[in-house]
C-alpha positions in Angstrom: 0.0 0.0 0.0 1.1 3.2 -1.0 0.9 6.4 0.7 -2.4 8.3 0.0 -3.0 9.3 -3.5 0.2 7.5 -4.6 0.1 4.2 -6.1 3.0 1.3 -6.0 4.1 -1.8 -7.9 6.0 -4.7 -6.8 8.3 -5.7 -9.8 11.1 -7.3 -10.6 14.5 -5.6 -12.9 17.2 -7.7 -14.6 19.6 -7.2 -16.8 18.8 -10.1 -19.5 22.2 -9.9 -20.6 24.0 -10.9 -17.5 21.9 -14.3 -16.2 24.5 -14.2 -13.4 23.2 -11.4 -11.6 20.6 -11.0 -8.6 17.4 -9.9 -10.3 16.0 -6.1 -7.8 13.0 -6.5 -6.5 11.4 -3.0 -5.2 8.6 -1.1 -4.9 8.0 0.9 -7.8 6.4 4.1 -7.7 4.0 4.4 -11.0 3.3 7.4 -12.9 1.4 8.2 -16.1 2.7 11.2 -16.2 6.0 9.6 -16.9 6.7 7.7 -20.3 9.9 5.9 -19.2 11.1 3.3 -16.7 13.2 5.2 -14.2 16.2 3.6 -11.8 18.7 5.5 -9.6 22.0 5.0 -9.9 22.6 2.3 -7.5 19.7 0.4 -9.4 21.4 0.3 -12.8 25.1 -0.7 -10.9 23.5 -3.3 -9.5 22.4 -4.6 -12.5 25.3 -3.9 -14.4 23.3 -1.8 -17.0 25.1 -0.6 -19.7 24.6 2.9 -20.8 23.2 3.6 -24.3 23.1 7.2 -24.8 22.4 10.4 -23.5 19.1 11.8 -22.8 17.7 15.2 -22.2 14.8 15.0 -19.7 12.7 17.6 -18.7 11.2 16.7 -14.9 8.3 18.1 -13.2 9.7 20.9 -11.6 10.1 22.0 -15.2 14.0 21.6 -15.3 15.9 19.8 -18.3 18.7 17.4 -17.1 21.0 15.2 -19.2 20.9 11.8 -18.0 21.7 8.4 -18.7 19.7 5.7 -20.5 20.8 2.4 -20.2 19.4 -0.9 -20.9 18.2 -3.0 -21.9 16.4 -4.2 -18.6 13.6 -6.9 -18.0 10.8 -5.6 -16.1 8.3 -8.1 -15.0 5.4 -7.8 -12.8 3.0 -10.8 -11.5 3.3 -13.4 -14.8 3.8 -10.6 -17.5 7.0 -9.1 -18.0 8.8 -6.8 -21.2 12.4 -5.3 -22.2 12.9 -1.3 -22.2 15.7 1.3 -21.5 15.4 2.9 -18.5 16.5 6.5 -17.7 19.0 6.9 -14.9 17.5 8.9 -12.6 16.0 10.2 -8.6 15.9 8.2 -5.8 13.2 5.5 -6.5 12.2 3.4 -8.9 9.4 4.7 -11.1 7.3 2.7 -14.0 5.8 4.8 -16.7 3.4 4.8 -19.0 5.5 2.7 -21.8 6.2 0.5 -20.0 3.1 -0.4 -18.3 1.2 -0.6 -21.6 3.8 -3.4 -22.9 2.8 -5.5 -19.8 -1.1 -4.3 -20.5 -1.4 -3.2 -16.8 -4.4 -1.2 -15.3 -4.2 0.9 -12.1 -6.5 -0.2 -9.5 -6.9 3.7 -7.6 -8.9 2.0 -4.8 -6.1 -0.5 -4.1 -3.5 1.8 -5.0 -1.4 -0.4 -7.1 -1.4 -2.0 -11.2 -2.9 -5.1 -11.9 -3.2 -7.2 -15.1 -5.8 -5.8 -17.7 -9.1 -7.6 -16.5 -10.0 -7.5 -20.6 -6.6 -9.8 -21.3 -6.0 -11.6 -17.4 -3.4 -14.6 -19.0 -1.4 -12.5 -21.6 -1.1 -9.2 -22.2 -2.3 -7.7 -25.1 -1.6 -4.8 -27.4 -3.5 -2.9 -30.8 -1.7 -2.7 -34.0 -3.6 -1.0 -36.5 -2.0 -0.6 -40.1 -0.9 -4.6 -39.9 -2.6 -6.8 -42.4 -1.4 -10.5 -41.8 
């Protein structure tokens, strides 16, 4: 349970390219306000992320910062999971938007945390328009 208003998420971050490693388990803040899967520092040493690139990220308070994005990093939560970057920054883990639609997660306010997309409970799902098989 998250503190009032803000909702959490109990996942799971590897690095798929190092098997050897400890995946992190935390409590991740979620945010649609977000796009990206954010990780402090600590996070991606853990995990032996490697860094991609650069990005330029502009945060709520309205301030640009250049940051790290490194990847890629396997996020799972409950039986879904999906591969992203992840920018390196703050103090807590935070899942976006982008990420949260490639698991096809919901937020649950009253609970305040995600849970799989009632509509697709045993896989996630996603739209593709424009692609004629």
């Amino acid at each position: 349970m998250g503190v009032m208003g803000l909702v959490y998420a109990k996942i799971l971050l590897r690095n798929p390219l190092n098997a050897s490693l400890a995946a992190y388990e935390t409590n991740a803040m979620v945010d649609t306000g977000a796009l990206l899967l954010c990780v402090p520092e600590h996070v991606a040493t853990q995990l032996k992320l490697p860094t991609l690139q650069e990005r330029e990220v502009t945060t709520a308070d309205g301030k640009t910062h250049v940051c790290p994005y490194v990847g890629p990093v396997e996020l799972t939560f409950g039986n879904r999971s999906c591969f992203v970057g992840a920018l390196v920054l703050g103090e807590e883990v935070l899942l976006g938007a982008v990420p949260m639609e490639d698991l096809d997660v919901v937020i649950t306010p009253s609970k305040q945390t995600i849970e799989a997309n009632p509509r697709s409970p045993n896989i996630p799902s996603a739209v593709v328009k424009g692609f004629v098989r």
